[in-house]
GUGUTI-106606 format. One line per field, with one value per residue (C-alpha): residue in one letter; residue number from 1; chain; x, y, z. Coordinates in steps of 0.1 Angstrom, whole numbers, plus 5000, padded with zeros to 4 digits. Layout:
residuo <- c(A/...)
num <- c(NUM/...)
cadena <- c(A/...)
px <- c(X/...)
py <- c(Y/...)
pz <- c(Z/...)
//
This chain:
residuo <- c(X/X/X/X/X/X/X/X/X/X/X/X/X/X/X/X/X/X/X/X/X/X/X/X/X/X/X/X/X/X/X/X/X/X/X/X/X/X/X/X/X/X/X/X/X/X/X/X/X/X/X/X/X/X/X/X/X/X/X/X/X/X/X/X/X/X/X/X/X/X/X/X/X/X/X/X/X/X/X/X/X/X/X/X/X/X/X/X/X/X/X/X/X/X/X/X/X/X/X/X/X/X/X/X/X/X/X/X/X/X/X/X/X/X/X/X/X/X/X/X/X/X/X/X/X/X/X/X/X/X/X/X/X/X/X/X/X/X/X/X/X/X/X/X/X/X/X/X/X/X/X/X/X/X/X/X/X/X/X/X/X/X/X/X/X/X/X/X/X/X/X/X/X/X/X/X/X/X/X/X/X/X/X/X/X/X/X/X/X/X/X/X/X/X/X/X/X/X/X/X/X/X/X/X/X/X/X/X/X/X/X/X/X/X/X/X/X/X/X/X/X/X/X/X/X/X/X/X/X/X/X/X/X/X/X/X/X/X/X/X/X/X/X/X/X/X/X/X/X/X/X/X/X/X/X/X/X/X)
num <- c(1/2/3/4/5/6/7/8/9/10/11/12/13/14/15/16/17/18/19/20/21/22/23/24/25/26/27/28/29/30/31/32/33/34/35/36/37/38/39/40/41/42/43/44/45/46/47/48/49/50/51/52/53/54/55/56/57/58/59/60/61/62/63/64/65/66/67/68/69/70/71/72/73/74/75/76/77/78/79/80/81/82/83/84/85/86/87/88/89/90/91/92/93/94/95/96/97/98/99/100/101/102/103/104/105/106/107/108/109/110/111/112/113/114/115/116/117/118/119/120/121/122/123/124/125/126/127/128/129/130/131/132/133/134/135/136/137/138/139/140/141/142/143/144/145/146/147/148/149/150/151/152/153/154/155/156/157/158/159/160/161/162/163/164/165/166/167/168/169/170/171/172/173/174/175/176/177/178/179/180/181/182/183/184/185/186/187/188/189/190/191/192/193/194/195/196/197/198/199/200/201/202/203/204/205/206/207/208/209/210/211/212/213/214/215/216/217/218/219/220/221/222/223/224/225/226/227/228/229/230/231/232/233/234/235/236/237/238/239/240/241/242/243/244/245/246/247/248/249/250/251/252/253/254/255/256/257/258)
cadena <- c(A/A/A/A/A/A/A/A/A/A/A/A/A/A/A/A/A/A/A/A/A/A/A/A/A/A/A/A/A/A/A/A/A/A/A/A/A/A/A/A/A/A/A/A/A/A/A/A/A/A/A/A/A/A/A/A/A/A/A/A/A/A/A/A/A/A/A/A/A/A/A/A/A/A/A/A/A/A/A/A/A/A/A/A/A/A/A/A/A/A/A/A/A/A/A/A/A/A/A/A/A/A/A/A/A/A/A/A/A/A/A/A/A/A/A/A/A/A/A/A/A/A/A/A/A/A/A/A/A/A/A/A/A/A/A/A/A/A/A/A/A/A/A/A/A/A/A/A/A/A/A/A/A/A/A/A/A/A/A/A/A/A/A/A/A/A/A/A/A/A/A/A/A/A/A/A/A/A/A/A/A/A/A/A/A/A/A/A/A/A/A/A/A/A/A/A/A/A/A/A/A/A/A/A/A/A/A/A/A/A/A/A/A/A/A/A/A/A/A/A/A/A/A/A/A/A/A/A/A/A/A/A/A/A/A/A/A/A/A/A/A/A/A/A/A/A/A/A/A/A/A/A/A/A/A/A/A/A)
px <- c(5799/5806/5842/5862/5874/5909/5939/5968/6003/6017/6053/6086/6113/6140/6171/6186/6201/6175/6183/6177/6137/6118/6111/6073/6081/6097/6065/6041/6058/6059/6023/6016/5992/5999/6029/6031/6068/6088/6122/6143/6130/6160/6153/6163/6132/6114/6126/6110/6073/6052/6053/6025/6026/6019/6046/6035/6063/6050/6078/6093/6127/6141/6105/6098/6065/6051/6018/6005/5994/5957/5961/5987/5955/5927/5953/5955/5918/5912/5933/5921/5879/5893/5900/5937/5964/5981/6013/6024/6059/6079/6116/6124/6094/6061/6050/6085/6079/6064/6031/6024/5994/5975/5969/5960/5936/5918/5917/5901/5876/5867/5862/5896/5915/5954/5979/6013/6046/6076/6108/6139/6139/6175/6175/6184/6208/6221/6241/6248/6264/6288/6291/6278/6262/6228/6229/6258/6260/6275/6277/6239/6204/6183/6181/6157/6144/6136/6123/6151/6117/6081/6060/6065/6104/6110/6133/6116/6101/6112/6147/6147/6142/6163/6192/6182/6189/6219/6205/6216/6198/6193/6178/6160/6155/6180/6205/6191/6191/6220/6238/6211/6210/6248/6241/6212/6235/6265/6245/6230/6256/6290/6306/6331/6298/6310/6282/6284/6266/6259/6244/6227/6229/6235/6242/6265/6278/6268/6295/6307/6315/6323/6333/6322/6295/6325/6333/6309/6294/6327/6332/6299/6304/6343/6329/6297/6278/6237/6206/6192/6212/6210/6225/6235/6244/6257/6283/6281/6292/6327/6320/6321/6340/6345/6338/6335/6342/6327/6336/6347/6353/6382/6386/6414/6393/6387/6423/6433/6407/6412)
py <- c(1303/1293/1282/1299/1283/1300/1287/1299/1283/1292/1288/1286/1303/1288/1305/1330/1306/1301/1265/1256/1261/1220/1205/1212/1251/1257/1241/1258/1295/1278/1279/1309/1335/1360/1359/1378/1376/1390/1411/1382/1357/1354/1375/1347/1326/1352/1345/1304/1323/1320/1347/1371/1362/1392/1400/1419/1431/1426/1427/1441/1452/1466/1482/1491/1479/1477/1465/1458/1419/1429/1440/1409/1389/1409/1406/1372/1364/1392/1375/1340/1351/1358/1322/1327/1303/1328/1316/1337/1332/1336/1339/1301/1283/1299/1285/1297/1334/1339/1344/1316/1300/1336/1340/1299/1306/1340/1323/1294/1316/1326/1296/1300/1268/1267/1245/1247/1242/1237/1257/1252/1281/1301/1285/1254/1267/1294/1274/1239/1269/1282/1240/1241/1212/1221/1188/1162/1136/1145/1179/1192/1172/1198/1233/1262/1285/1318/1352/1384/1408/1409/1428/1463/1459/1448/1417/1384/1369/1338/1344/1345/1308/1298/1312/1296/1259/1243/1239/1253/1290/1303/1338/1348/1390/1392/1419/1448/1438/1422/1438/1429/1396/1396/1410/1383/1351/1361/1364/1331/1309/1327/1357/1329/1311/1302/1321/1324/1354/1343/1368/1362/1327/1305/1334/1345/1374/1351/1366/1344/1356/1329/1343/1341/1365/1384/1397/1390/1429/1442/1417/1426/1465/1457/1432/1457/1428/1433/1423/1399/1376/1344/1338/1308/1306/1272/1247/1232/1264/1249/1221/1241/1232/1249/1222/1246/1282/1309/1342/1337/1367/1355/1374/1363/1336/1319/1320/1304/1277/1268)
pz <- c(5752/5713/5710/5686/5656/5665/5686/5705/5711/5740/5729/5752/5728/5752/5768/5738/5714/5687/5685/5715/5707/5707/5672/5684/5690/5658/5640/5656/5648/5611/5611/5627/5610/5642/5661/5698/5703/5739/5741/5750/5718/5694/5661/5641/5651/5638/5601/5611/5605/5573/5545/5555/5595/5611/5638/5672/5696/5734/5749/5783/5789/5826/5834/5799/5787/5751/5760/5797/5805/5801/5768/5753/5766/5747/5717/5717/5724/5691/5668/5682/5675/5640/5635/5633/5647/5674/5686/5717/5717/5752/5763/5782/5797/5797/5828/5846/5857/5818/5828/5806/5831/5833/5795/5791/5819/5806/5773/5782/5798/5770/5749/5733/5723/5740/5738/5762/5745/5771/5766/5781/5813/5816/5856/5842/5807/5821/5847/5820/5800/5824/5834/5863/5876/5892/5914/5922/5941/5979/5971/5974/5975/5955/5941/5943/5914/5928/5917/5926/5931/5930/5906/5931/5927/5967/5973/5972/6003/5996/5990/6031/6032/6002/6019/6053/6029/6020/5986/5954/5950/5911/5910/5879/5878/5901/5892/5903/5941/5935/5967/5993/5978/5985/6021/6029/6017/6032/6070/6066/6046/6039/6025/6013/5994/5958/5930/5893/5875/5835/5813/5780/5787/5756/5730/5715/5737/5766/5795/5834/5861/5889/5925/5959/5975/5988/5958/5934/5932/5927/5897/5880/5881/5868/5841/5837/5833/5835/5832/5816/5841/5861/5896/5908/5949/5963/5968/5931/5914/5928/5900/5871/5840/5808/5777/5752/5744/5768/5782/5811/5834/5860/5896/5918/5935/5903/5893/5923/5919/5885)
//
């Protein structure tokens, strides 16, 4: 197999504020000739690419697919034959949930060049931005990073054992089971187990809601808050502080508690 004289960037975009992208992210979608960008990249990282970049939407928003994965990889390997720098440019960490390892793998396959740049995942901003502390000493000893569902939409397998642990739980692609995840943590921990719901972590309309499991649904349907969303189950969501401006969505438990 010849090599081609192309190369893709696997790029982690980071949380939702455009800032929040590495030094080495922002150069690499300054050199781009073809940028593959997902639903939840900020548009103004977009405006960081070279005049006459060529800008391909491949993004996926509740279900809603522009392109399937087989085809984002036979783009990339396309543009990458035509010996064009390719950055594919993804929401957080490629490698977290992003898919990131299948595309580095088929193009390698191929005799493709690829480089992985890390991005800052939502499971770790999303909860610094509502300031709460994802460990602390004597109040949990680790914390879990956990998909809501699997590909076919049923709740994930794994969320069994996370709730079974003492340790801090955050849900990524949670919301839409939302309820059974309420149902499954409550059994095994407590209905009076502190969570925190943050959506659009780190932007600008970035909303909070802090509760406990008890009430937390009730919350979210009053708030309307939706997807894309993190939630954060455990002990440490106590802890939270609010150092700078957020909207904050207050139920009577966090009134008390403040």
């Amino acid at each position: 197999m010849v090599p081609s004289e192309g190369k893709v960037l696997l790029v982690g975009a980071g949380p939702g504020d455009p800032d929040l992208i590495s030094v080495k992210g922002l150069k690499a979608v300054a050199q781009a000739d073809i940028l593959l960008y997902d639903a939840l990249v900020a548009p103004a990282l977009l405006e960081h690419a070279k005049p006459g970049c060529r800008l391909v939407y491949v993004g996926k928003r509740r279900g809603h697919k522009a392109f399937e994965q087989e085809e984002i990889n036979a783009l990339l390997l396309f543009y990458a034959q035509r010996s064009h720098t390719v950055v594919r440019l993804k929401g957080g960490d490629p490698f977290v949930f992003g898919r990131g390892h299948e595309e580095l793998v088929y193009l390698q396959q191929h005799g493709v060049t690829a480089e992985v740049i890390p991005g800052i995942s939502s499971a770790l901003a999303a909860p610094a931005a509502a300031g709460i502390p994802l460990t602390k000493r004597h109040v949990n000893e680790s914390f879990w990073v956990v998909t809501g569902v699997l590909s076919d939409g049923s709740l994930a397998g794994d969320l069994y054992h996370a709730a079974q642990s003492t340790a801090t739980v955050v849900i990524l692609m949670g919301m839409a089971q939302l309820p059974e995840i309420v149902r499954l943590f409550s059994q095994a921990r407590s209905p009076l187990e502190p969570v925190a719901i943050v959506q659009n972590a780190t932007c600008a309309d970035q909303q909070i809601a802090i509760s406990m499991l008890c009430n937390i649904v009730d919350t979210v349907r009053q708030q309307g808050l939706s997807s894309p969303a993190v939630i954060v189950i455990g002990k440490v969501v106590d802890e939270h502080t609010l150092t700078h401006a957020l909207t904050l969505q207050k139920d009577p438990y966090l009134v008390k508690r403040s």
